[in-house]
DSSP file (Angstrom, degrees, kcal/mol; ACC not computed):
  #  RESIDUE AA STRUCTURE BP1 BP2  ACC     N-H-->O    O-->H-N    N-H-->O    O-->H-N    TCO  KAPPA ALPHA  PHI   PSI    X-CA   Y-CA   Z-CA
    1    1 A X              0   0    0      0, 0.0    15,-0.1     0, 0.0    12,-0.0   0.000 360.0 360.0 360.0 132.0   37.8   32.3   60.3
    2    2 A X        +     0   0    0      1,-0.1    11,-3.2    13,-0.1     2,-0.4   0.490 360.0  45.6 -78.9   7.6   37.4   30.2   63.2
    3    3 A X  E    S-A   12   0A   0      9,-0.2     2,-0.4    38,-0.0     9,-0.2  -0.995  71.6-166.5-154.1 107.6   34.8   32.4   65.1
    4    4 A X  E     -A   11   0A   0      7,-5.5     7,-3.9    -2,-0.4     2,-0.5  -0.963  10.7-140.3-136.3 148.3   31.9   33.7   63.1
    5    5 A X  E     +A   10   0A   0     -2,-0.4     2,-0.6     5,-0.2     5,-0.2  -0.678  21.8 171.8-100.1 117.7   29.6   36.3   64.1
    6    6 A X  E >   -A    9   0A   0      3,-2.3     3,-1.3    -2,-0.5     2,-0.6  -0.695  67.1 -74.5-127.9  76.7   25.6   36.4   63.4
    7    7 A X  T 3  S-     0   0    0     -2,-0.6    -1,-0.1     1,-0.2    -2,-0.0  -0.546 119.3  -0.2  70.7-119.8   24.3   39.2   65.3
    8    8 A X  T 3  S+     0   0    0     -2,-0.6    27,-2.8    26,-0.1     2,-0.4   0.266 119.2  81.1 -88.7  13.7   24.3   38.3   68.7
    9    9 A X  E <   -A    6   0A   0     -3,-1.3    -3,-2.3    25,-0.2     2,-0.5  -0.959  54.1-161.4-112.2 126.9   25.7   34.7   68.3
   10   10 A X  E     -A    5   0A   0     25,-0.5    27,-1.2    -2,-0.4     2,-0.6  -0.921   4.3-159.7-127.7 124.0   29.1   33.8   68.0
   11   11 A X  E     -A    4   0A   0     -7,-3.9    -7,-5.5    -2,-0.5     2,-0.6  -0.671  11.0-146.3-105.2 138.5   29.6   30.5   66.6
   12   12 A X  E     -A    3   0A   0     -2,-0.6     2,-0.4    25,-0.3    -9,-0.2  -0.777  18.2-165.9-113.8 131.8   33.6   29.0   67.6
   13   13 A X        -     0   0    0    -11,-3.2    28,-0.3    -2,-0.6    25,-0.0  -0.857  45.6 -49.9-107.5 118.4   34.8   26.6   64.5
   14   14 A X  S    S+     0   0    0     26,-0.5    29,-0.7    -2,-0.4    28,-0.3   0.034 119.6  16.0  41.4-154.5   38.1   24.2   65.0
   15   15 A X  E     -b   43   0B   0     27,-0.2     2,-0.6    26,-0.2    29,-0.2  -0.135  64.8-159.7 -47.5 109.2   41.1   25.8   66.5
   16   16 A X  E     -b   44   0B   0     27,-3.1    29,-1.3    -2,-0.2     2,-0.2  -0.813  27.0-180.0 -91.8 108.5   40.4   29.5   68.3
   17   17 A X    >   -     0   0    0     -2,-0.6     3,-2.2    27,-0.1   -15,-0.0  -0.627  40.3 -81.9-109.9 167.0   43.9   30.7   68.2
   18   18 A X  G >  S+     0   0    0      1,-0.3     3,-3.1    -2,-0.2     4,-0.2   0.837 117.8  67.7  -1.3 -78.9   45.3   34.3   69.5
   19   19 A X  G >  S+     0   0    0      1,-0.3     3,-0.7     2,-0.1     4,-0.4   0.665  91.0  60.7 -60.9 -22.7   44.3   36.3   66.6
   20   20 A X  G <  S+     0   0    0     -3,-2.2    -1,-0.3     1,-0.2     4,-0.3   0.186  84.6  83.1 -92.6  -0.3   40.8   35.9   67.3
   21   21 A X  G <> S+     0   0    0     -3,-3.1     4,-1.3     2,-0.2    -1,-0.2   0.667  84.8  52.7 -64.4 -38.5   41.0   37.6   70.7
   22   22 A X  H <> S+     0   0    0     -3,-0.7     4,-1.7    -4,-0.2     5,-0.3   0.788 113.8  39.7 -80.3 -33.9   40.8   41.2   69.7
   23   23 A X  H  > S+     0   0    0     -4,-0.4     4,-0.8     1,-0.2    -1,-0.2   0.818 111.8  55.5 -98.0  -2.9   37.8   41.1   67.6
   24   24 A X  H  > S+     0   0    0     -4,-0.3     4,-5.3     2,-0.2     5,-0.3   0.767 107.7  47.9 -74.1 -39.1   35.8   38.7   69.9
   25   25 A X  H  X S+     0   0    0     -4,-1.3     4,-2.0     1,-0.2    -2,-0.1   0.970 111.8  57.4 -69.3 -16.3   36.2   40.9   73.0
   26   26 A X  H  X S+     0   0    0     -4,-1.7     4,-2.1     1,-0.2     3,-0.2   0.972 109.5  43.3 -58.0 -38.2   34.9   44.0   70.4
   27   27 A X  H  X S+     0   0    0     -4,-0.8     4,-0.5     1,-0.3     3,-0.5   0.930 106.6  63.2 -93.9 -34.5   32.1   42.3   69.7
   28   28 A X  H  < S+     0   0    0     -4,-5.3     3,-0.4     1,-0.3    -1,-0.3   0.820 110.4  39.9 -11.1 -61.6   31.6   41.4   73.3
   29   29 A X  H  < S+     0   0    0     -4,-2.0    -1,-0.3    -5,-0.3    -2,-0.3   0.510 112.9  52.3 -87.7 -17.2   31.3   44.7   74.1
   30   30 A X  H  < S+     0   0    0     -4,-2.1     2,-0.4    -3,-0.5    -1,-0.2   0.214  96.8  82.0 -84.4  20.3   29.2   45.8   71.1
   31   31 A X     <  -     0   0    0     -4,-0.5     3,-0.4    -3,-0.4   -23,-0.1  -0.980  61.9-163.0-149.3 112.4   26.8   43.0   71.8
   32   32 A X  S    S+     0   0    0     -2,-0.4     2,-0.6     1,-0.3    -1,-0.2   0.927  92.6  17.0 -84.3 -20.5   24.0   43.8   74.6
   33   33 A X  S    S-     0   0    0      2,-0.1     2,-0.3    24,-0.0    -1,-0.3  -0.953  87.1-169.1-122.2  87.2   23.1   39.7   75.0
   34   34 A X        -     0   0    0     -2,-0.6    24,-1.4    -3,-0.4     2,-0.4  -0.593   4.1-172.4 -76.3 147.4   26.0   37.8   73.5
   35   35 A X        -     0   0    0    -27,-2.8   -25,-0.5    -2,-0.3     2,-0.3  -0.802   2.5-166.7-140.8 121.7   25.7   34.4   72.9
   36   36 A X        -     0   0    0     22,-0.4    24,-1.3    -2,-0.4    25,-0.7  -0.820  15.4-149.3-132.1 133.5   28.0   31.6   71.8
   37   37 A X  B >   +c   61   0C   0    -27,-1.2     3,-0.8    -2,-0.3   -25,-0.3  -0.708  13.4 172.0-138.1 104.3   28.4   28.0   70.6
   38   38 A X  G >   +     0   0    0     23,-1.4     3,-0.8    -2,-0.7    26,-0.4   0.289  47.6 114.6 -53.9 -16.9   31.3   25.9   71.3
   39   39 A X  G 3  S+     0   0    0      1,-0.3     2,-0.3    22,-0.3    25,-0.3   0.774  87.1  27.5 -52.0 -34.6   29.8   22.8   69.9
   40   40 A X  G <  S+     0   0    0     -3,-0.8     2,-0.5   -28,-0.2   -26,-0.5  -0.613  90.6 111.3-109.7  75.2   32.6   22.6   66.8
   41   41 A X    <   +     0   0    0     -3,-0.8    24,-0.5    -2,-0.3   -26,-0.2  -0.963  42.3 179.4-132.4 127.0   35.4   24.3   68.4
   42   42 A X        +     0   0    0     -2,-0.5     2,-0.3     1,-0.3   -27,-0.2   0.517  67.2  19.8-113.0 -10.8   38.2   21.8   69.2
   43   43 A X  E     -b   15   0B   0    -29,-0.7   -27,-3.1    24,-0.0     2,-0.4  -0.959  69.2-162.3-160.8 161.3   41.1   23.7   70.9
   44   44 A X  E     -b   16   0B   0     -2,-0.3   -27,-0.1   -29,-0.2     2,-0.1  -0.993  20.8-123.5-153.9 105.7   40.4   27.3   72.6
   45   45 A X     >  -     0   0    0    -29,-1.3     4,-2.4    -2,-0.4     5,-0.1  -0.382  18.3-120.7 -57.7 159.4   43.1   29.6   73.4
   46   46 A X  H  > S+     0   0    0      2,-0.2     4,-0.8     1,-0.2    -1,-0.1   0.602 114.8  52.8 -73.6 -22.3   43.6   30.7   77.0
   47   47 A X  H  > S+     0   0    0      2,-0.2     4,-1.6     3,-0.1    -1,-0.2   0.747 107.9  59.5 -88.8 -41.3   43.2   34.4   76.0
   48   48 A X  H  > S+     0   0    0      1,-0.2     4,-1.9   -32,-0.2     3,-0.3   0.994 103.9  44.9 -36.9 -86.1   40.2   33.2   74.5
   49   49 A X  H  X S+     0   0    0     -4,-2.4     4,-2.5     2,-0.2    -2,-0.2   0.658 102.5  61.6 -67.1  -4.7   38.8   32.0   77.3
   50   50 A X  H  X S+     0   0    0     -4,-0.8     4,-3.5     2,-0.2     5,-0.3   0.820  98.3  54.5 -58.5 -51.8   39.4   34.6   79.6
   51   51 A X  H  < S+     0   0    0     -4,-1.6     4,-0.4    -3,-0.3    -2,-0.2   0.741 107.0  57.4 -69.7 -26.4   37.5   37.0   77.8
   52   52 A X  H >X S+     0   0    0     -4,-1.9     4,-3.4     2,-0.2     3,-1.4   0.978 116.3  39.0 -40.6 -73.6   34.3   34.0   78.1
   53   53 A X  H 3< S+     0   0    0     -4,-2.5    -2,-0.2     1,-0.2    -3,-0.1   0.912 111.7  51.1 -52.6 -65.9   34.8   34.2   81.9
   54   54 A X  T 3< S+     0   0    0     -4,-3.5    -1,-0.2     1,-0.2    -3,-0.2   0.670 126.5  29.5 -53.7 -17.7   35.4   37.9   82.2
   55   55 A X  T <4 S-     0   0    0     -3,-1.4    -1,-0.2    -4,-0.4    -2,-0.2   0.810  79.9-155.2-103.0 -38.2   31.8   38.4   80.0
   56   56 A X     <  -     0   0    0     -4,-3.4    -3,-0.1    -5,-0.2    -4,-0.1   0.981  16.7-172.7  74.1  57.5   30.0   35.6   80.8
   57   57 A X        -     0   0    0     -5,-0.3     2,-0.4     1,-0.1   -22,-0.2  -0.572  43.7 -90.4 -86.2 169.1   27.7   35.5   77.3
   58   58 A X        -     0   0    0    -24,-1.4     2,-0.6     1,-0.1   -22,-0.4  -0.721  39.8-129.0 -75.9 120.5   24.9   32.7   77.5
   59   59 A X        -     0   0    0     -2,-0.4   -22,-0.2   -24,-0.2     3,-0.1  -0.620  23.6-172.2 -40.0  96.5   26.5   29.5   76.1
   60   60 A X  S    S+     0   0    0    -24,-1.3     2,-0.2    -2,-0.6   -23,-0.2   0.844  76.5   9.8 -97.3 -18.5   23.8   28.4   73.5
   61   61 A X  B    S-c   37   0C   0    -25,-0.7   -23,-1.4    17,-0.0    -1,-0.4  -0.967  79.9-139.6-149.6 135.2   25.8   24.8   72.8
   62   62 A X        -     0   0    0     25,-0.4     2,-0.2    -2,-0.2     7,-0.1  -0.581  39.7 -70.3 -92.9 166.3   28.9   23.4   75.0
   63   63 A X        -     0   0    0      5,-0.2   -24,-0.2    -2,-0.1    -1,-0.1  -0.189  28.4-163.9 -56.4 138.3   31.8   21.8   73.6
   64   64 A X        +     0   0    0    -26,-0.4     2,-0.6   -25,-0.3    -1,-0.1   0.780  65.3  98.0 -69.1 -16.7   32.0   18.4   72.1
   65   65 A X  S  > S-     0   0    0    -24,-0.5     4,-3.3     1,-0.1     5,-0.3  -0.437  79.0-131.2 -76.6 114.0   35.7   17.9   72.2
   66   66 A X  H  > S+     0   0    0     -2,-0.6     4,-1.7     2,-0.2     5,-0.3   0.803  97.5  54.8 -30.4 -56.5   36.3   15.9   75.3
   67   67 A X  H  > S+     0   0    0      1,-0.3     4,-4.0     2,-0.2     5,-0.2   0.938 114.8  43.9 -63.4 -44.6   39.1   18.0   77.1
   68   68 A X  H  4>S+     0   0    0      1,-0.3     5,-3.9     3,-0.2    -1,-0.3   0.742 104.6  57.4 -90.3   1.2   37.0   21.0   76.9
   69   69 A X  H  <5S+     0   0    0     -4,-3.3     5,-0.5     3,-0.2    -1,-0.3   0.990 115.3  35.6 -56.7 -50.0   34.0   19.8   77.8
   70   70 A X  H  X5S+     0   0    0     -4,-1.7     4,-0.7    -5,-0.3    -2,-0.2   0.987 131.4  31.3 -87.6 -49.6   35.1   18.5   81.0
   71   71 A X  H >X5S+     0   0    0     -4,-4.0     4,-0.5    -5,-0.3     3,-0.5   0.966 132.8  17.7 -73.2 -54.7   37.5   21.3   81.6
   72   72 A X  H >>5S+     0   0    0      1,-0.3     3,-2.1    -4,-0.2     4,-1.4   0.964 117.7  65.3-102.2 -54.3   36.3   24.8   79.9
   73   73 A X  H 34XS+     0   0    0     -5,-3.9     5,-1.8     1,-0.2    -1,-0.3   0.527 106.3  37.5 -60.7 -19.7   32.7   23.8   79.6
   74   74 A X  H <<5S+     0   0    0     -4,-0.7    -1,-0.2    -3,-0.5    -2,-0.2   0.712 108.3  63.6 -87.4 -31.2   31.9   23.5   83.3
   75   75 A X  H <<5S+     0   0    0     -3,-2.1    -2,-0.2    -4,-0.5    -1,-0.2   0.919 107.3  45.2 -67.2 -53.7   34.2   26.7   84.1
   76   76 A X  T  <5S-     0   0    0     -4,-1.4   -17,-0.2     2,-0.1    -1,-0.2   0.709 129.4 -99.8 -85.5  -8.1   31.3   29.0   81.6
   77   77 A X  T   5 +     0   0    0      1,-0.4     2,-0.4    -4,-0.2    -3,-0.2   0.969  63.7 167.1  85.5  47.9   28.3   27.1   83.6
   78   78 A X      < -     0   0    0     -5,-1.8    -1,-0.4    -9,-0.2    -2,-0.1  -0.994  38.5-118.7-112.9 141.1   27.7   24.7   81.0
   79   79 A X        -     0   0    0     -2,-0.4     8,-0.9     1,-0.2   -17,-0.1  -0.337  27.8 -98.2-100.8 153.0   25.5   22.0   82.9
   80   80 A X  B     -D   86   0D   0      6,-0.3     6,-0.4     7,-0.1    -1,-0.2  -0.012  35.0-123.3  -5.2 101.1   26.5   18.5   83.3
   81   81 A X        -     0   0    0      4,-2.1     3,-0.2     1,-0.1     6,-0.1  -0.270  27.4-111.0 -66.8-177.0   25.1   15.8   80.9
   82   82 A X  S    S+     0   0    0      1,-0.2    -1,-0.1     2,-0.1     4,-0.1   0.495 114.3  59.6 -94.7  -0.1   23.4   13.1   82.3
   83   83 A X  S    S-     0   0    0      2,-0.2    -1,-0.2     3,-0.0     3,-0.1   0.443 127.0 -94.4-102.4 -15.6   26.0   10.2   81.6
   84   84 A X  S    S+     0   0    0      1,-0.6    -3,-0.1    -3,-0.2     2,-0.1   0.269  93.4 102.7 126.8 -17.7   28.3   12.6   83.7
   85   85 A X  S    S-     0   0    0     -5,-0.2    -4,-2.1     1,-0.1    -1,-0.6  -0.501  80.3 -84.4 -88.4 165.2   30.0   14.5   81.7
   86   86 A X  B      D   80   0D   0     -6,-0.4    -6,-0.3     1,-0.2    -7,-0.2  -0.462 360.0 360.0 -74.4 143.7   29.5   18.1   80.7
   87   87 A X              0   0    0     -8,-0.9   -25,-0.4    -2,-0.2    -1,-0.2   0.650 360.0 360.0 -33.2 360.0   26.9   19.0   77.9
């Protein structure tokens, strides 16, 4: 599963496709502090990330995969690195 759940952490593993939409935004909502780490996640569906914006959990590690660093990771208010790029 490309999204696995530990309490209030939800850690996103290689591809985050579709199917993985309905039971993150449950657990959103069952989860009073969510938090999530992007760090291995290499592609991120769009439905996916919607439900990130629309919850806004604290980002506990951004992604490593170039595209989304620079694109997703800045979008969920993960801060800048210091070489210029996003965390």
């Amino acid at each position: 599963m490309p999204i696995r759940y530990d309490a209030d952490l939800a850690r996103f593993e290689a591809a985050c496709t579709v199917e993985d939409a309905l039971p993150l935004a449950e657990w959103l909502e069952a989860t009073a502090a969510p938090r999530v780490d992007l760090s291995a996640c290499t592609d991120l569906h769009t439905a996916l990330l919607q439900l990130l914006l629309a919850a806004r959990p604290t980002v506990t590690a951004g992604p490593e995969d170039a595209f989304l660093a620079r694109w997703v990771g800045p979008a969920l208010g993960v801060p800048p690195s210091p070489g210029g790029k996003p965390a």
